[in-house]
N, C-alpha and C positions, 0 to 999 in steps of 0.2 A: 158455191163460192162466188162473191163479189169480184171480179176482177181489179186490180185498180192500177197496177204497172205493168210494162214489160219484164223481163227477166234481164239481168244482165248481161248474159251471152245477145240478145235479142236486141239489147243496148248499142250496143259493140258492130251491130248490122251483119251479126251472123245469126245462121239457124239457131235459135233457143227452145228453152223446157216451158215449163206453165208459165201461166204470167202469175205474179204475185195479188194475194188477193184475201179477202177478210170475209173469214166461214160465216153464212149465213144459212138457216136463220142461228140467230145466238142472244139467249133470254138473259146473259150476263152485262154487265156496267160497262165493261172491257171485254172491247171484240177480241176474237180467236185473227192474227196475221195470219198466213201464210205465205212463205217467199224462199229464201235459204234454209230458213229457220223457222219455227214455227213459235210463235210467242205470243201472250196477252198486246196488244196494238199501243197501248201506254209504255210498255216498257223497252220494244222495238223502237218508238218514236224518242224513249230517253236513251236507247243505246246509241241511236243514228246522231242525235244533237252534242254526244259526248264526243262524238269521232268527229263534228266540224259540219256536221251534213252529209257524210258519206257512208253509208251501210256498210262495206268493205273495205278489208284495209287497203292502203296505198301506199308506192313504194316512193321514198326518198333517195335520193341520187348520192347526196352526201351535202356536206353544209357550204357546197359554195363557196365564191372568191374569191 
């Protein structure tokens, strides 16, 4: 496995799990991620751009004012 981020907990400046990383070797178009989740790497990068740029949800406070 290619490494290519820290883990979230590891984010956060606590002890964390693996780093997140994309399975190598891999003879496919669309790398294998691995992170939370384990998904085709095209469709992790359109789940993450759906959410704003954030892989995880995030909590809102309320709507302010």
């Amino acid at each position: 496995m290619l490494s290519v981020a820290p883990d979230h907990f590891h984010k956060d400046n606590v002890s964390g799990g693996a780093p997140y990383g994309i399975v190598l070797p891999d003879a496919c178009a669309d790398a294998h991620f691995v992170g939370e989740v384990g998904m085709p790497l095209v469709s992790y990068l359109n789940w993450v751009f759906r959410h704003g740029g954030f892989p995880r949800p995030t909590v809102t406070t309320g709507s302010g004012g």
